[in-house]
FIKOLGU-219066 format. One record per residue (C-alpha): residue number from 1; residue in one letter; y, z, x. Coordinates in pm, 1 decimal. Example, Ala and Ser with C-alpha at 12.3 -4.5 7.8 and 13.67 -1.06 7.14 Angstrom:
REM FIKOLGU-219066
<r><i>1</i><aa>a</aa><v>-450.0</v><w>780.0</w><u>1230.0</u></r>
<r><i>2</i><aa>s</aa><v>-106.0</v><w>714.0</w><u>1367.0</u></r>
END
This chain:
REM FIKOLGU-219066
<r><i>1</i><aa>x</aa><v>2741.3</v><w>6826.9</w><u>15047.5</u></r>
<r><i>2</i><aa>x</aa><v>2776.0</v><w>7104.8</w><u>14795.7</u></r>
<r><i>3</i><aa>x</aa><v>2981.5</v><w>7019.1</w><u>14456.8</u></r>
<r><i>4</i><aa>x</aa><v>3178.5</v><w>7157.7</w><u>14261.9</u></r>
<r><i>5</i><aa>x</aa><v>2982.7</v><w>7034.2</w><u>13934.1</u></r>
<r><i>6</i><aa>x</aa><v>2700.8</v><w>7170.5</w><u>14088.8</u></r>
<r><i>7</i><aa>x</aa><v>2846.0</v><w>7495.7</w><u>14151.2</u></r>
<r><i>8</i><aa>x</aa><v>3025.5</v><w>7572.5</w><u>13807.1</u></r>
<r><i>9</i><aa>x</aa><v>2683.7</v><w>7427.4</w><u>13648.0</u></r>
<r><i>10</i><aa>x</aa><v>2475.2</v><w>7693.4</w><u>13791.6</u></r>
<r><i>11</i><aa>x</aa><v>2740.3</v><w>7980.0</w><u>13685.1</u></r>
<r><i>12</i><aa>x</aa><v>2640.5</v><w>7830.0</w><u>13330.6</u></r>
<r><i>13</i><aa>x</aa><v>2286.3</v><w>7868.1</w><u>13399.4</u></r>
<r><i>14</i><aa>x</aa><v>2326.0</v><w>8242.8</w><u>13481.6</u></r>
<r><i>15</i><aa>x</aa><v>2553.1</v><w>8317.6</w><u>13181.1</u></r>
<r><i>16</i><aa>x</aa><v>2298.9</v><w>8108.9</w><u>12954.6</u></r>
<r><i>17</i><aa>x</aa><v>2006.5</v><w>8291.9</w><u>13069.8</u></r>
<r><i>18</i><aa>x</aa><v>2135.6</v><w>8653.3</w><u>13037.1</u></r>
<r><i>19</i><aa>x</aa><v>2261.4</v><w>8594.9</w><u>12699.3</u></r>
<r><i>20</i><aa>x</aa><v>1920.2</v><w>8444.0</w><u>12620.6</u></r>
<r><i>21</i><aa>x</aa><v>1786.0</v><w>8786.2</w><u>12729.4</u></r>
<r><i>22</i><aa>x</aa><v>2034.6</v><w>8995.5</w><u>12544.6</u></r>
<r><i>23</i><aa>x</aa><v>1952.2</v><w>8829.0</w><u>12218.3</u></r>
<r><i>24</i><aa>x</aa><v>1593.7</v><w>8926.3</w><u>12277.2</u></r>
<r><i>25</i><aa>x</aa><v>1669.0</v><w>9300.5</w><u>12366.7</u></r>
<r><i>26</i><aa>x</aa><v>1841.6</v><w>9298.7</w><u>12048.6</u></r>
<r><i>27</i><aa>x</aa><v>1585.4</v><w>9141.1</w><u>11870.9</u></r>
<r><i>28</i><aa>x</aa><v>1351.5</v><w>9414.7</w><u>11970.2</u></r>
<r><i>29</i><aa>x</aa><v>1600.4</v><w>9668.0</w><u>11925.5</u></r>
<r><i>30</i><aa>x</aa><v>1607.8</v><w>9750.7</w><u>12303.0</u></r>
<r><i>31</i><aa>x</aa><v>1948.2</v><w>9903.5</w><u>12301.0</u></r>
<r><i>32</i><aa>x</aa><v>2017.1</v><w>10053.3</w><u>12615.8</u></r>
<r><i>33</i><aa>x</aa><v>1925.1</v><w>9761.5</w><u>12771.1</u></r>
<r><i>34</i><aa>x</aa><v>2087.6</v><w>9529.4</w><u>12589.9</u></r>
<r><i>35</i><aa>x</aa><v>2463.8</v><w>9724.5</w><u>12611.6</u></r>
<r><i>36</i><aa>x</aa><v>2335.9</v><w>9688.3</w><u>12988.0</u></r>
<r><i>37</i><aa>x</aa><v>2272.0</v><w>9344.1</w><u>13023.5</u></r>
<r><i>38</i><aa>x</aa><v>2546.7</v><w>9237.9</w><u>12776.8</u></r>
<r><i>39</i><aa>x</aa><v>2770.2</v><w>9423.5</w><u>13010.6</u></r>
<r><i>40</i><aa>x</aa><v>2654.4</v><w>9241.0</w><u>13330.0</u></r>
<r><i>41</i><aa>x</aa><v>2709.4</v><w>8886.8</w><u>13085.4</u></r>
<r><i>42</i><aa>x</aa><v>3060.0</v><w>8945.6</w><u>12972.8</u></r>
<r><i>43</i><aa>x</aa><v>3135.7</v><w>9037.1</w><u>13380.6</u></r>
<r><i>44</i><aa>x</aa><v>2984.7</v><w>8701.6</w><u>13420.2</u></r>
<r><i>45</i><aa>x</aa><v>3152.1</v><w>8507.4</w><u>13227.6</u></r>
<r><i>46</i><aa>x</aa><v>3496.2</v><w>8693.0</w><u>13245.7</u></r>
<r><i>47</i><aa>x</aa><v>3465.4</v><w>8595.9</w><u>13625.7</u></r>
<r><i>48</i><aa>x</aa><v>3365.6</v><w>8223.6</w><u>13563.1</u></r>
<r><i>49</i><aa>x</aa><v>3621.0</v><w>8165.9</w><u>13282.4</u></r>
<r><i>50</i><aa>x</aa><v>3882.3</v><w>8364.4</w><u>13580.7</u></r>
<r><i>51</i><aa>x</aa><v>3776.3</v><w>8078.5</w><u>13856.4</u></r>
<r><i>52</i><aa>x</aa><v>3813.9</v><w>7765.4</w><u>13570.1</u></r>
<r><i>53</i><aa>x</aa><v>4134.3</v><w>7909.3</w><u>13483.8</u></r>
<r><i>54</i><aa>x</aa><v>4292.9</v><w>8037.7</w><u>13829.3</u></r>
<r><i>55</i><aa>x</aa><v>4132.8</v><w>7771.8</w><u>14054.1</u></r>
<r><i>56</i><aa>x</aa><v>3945.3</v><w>7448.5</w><u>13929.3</u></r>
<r><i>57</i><aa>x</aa><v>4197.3</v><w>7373.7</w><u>13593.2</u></r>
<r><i>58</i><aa>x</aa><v>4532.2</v><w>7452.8</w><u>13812.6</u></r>
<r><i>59</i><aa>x</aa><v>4380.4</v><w>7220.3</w><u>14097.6</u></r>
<r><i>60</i><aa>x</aa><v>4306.2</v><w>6961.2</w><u>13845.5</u></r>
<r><i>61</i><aa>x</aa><v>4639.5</v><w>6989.2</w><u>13649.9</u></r>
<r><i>62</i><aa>x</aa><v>4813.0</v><w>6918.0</w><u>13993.0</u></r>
<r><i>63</i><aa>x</aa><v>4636.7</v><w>6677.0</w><u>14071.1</u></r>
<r><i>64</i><aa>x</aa><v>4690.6</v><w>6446.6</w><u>13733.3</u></r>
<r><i>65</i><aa>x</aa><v>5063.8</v><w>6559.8</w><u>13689.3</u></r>
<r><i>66</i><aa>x</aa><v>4988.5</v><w>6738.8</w><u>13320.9</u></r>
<r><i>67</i><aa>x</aa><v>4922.6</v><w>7080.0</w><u>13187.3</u></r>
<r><i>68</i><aa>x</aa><v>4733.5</v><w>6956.5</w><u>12889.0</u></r>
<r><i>69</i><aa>x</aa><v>4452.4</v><w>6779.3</w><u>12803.5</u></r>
<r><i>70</i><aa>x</aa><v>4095.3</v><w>6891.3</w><u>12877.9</u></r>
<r><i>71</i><aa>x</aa><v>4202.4</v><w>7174.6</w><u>13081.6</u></r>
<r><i>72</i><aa>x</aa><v>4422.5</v><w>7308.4</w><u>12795.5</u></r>
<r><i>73</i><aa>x</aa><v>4123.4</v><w>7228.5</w><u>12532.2</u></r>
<r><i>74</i><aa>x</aa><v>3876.8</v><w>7493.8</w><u>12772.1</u></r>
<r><i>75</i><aa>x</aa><v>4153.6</v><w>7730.0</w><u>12815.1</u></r>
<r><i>76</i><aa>x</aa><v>4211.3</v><w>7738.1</w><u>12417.3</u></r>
<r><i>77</i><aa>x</aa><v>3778.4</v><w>7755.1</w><u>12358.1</u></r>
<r><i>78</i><aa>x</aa><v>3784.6</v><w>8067.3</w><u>12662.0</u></r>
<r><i>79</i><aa>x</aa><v>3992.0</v><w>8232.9</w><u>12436.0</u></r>
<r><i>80</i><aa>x</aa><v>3788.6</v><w>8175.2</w><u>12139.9</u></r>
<r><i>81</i><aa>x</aa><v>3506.8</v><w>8307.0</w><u>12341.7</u></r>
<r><i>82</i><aa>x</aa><v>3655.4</v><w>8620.1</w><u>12482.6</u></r>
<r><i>83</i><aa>x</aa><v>3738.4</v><w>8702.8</w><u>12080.6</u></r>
<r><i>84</i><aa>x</aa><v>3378.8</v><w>8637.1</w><u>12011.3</u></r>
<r><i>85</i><aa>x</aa><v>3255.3</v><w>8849.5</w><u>12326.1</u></r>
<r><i>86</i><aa>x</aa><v>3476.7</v><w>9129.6</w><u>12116.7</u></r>
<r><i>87</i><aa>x</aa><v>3276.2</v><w>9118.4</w><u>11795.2</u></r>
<r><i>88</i><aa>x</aa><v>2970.5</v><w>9098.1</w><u>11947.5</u></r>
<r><i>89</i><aa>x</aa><v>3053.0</v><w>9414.4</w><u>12171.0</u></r>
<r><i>90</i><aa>x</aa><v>3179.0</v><w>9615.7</w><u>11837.4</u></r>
<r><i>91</i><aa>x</aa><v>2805.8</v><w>9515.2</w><u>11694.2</u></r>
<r><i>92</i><aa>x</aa><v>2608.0</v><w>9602.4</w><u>11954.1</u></r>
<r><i>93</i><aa>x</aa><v>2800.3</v><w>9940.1</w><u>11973.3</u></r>
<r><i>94</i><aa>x</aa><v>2747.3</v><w>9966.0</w><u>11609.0</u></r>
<r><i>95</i><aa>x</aa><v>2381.4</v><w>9871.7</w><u>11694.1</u></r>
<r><i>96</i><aa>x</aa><v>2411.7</v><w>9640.7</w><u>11398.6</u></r>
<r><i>97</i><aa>x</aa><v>2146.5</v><w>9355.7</w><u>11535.0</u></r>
<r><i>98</i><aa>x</aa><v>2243.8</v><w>9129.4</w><u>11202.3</u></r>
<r><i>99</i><aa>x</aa><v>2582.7</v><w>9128.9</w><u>11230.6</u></r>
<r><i>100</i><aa>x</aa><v>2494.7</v><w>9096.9</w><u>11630.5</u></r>
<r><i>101</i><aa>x</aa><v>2261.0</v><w>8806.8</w><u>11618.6</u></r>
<r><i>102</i><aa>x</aa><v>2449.6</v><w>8619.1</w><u>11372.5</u></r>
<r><i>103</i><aa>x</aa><v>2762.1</v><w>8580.6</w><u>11623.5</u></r>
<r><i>104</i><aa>x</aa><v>2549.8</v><w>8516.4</w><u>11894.9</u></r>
<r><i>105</i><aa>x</aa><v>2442.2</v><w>8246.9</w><u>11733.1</u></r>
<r><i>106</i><aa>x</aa><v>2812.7</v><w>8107.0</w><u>11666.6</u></r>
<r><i>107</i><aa>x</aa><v>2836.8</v><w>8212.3</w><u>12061.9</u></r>
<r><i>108</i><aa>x</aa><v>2586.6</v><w>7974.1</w><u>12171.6</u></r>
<r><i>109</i><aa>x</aa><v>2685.8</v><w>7670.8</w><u>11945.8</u></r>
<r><i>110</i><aa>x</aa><v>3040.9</v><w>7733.0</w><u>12108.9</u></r>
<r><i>111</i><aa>x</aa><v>2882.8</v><w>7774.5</w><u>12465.4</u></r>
<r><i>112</i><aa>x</aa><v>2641.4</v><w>7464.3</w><u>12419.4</u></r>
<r><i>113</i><aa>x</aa><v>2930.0</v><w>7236.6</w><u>12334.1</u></r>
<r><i>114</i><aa>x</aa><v>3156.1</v><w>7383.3</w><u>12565.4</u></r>
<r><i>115</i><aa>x</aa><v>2954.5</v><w>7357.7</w><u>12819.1</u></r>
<r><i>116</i><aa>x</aa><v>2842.2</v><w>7046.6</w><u>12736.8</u></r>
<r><i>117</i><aa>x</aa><v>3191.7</v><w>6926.7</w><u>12769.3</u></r>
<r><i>118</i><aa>x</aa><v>3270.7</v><w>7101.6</w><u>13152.1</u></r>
<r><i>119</i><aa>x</aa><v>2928.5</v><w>6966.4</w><u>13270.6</u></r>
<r><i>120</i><aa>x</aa><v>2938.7</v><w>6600.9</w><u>13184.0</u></r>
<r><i>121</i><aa>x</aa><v>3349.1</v><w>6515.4</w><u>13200.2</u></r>
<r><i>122</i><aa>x</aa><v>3531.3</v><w>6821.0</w><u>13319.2</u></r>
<r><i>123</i><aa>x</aa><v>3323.4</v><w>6865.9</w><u>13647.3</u></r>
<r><i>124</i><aa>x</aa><v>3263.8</v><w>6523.0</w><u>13706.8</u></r>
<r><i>125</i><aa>x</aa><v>3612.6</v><w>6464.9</w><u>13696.7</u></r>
<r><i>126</i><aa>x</aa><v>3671.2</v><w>6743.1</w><u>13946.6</u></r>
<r><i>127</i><aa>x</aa><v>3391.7</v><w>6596.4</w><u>14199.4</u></r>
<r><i>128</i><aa>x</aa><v>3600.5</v><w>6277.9</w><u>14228.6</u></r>
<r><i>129</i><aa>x</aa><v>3930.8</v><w>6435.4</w><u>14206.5</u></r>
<r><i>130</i><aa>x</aa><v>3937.6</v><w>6725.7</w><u>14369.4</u></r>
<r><i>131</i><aa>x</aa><v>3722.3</v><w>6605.0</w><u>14681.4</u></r>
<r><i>132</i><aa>x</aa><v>3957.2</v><w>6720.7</w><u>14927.6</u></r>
<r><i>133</i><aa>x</aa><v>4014.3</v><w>7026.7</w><u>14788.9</u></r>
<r><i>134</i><aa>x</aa><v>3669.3</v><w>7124.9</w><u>14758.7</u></r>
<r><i>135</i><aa>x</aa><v>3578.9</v><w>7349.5</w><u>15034.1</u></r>
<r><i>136</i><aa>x</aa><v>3904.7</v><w>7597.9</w><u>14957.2</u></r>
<r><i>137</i><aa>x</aa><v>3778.9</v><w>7573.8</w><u>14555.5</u></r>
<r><i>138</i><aa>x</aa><v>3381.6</v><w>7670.7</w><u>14655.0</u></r>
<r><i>139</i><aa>x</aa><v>3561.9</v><w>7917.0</w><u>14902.1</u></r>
<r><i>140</i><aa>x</aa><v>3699.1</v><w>8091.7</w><u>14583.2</u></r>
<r><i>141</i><aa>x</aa><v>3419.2</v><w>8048.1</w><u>14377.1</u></r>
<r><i>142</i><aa>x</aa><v>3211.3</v><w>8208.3</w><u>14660.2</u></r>
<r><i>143</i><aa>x</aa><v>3431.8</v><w>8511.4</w><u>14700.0</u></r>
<r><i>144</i><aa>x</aa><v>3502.0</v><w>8544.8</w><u>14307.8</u></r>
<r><i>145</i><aa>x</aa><v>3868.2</v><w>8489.9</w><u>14373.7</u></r>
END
């Protein structure tokens, strides 16, 4: 049986591993493709932050009776990420790689420890909770609804 955690953990993977790559295409100044790939990361992760927000968090919040908590605490770091995703676009545009690499690496501190957070309580919480509601959460996931 597929789960959730396991799901939302391998969206991770693919955002980690594309930003890994982006940092190395700036690195070696590759600039065309890293615009490219940076593009394909921020599509990637504007989608995965969309399915946390629209499906999984509103499912969980339902389900415990309350808006806030750890669902409110990821919404609040998304945002903090999407301003970060911002700077790092005006750098790369700028094709400043200091300026670029130096909020990357605020980008993954913030990524590690959210992460971090989603993959060891969040998720797990949404295994157990949510186990009814599983198939018509993957079903989004799946179609990127």
């Amino acid at each position: 049986m597929e789960k959730l955690s396991d799901v939302f953990t391998s969206k991770h993977k693919r955002c980690d591993d594309l930003f890994s790559d982006i940092e190395v295409q700036v690195k070696d100044r590759d600039w065309d493709r890293a615009v490219e790939t940076f593009s394909e990361f921020c599509a990637e992760m504007e989608q995965h932050f969309h399915l946390e927000e629209d499906a999984l968090f509103p499912a969980l919040e339902q389900r415990a009776q309350q808006s806030s908590g750890p669902t409110r605490v990821m919404r609040l770091e998304h945002q903090d990420m999407r301003q970060l995703l911002k700077d790092l676009r005006d750098a790369l545009s700028a094709r400043n790689a200091d300026r670029f690499l130096g909020l990357s690496e605020t980008l993954l501190i913030m990524m590690q420890q959210h992460n971090y957070k989603e993959e060891n309580v969040l998720y797990r919480m949404a295994d157990y909770v949510l186990a009814d509601d599983r198939p018509e959460i993957l079903d989004r996931v799946r179609s990127g609804q």
